[in-house]
N, C-alpha and C positions, 0 to 999 in steps of 0.2 A: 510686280507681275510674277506671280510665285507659283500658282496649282494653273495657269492656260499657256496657251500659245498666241500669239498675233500671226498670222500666218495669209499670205494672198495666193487663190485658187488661182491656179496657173492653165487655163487651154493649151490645147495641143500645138505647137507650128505650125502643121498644117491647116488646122480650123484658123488661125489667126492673117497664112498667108491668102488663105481664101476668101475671107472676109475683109480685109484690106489690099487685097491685088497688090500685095508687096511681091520683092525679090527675098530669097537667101538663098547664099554661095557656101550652101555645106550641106551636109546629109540633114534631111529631119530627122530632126531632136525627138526624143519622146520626152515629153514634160513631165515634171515632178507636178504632181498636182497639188501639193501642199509646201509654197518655197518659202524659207525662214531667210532671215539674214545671214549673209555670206553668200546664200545659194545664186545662181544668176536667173534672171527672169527676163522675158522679154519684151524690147523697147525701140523704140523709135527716134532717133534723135535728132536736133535743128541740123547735124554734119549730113546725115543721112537719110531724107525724108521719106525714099523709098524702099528702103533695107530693113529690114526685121535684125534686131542685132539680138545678143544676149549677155548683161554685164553681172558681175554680182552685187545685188542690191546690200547697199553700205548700213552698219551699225547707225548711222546717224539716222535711218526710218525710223528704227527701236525709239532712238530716244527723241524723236518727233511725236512721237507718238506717248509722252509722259504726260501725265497730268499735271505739272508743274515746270513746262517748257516756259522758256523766254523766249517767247515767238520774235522780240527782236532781233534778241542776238542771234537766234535760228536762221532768220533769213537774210540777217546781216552776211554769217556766213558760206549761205547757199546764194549769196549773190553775184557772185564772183564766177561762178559754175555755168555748163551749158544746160542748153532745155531737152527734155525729152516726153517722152508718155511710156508708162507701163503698164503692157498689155495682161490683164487677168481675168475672170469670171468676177469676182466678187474680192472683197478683204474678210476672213476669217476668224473667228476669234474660237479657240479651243480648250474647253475646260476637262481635263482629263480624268481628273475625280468623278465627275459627273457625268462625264462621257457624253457631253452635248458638244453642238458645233455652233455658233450664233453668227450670219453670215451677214456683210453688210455691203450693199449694192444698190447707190439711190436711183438707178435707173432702170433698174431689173432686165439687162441688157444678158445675153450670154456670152459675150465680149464687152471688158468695159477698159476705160482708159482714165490712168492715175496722171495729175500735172507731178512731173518729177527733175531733178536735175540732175547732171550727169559729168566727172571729169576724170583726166586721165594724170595719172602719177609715173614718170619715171624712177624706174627703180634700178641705182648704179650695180649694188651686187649679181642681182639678178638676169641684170643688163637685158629690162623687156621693161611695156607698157601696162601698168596694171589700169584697167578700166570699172568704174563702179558708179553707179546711181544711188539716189536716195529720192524717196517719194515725201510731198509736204502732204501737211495734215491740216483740221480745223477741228473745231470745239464741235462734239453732237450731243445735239439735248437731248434732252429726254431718254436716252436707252443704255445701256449696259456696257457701251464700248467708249464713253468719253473721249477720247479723240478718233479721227476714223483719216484714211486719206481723203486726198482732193479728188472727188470723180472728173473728169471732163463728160459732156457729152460728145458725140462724131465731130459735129457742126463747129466744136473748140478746140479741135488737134491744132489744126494749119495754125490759127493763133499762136498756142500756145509754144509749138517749135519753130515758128516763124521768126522773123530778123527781124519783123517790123515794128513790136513793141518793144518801149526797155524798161525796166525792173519795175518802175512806178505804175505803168501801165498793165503789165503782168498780177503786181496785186491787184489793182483794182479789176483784172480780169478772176482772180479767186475770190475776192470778195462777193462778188456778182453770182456764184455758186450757192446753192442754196443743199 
């Protein structure tokens, strides 16, 4: 990935707490509307189903997102992790030589929702929680972004950060995504 960006359009907080009649317990954010890795984006997690949080989305989306992932061992070690959703408009891909944006959003929603996972690392020097999510992927035919993330649609949130499936059950809930 050498002349674009992989980058997900990020809504506002407040468009997002108003369309999911969530809580948060901080001033609204004004969102980056273009969040790259490292940056934090906003999520939803199985700890917190009605809290809008904000972690920084982890290096490991980057490399879910390679054309020569080992989706085993990818979600071997995304298994371990908790569930959440990442709330954005779309996932972007950005060619800056060419100055185009090629956006990807299979539901053409203005709020959509990525299956993601989510965990937290103590850290002794530092002595605080760092918190981070990574969003999975799948193969997309046919078009120019070869792997894309998971969209959910609404009706797959509760699923998806819910307690009641476990790992086995989860994929065969991304599978089922088209």
């Amino acid at each position: 990935m050498q002349n674009f960006k992989d980058v997900l359009n990020i809504p506002s907080s407040g468009d997002i707490l108003e369309v999911l009649n969530l809580s948060f317990e901080a001033e609204a954010e004004k969102a980056n509307p273009h969040a790259t890795f490292g940056f934090s984006v906003p999520l939803v997690t199985d700890e917190c189903p009605g809290r809008l949080s904000y972690y920084p989305l982890s290096r490991n989306s980057f490399l879910a997102l390679q054309e020569n992932l080992d989706e085993t061992a990818f979600i071997e070690k995304m298994s371990n992790k908790r569930f959440c959703v990442i709330i954005c408009n779309s996932y972007d891909r950005i060619e800056e030589e060419a100055g185009q944006i090629f956006s990807y959003n299979p539901y053409d929603g203005a709020i959509s929702f990525i299956a993601g996972v989510w965990d937290v690392t103590e850290d002794p020097l530092m002595a605080a929680s760092l918190y981070s999510c990574t969003f999975l992927t799948v193969e997309h035919q046919g078009s120019q972004f070869g792997r894309v993330p998971y969209f959910l649609r609404r009706d797959q949130i509760a699923s998806w950060i819910g307690n009641d499936l476990d790992i086995e059950q989860r994929l065969a809930l991304l599978n089922g995504i088209s």
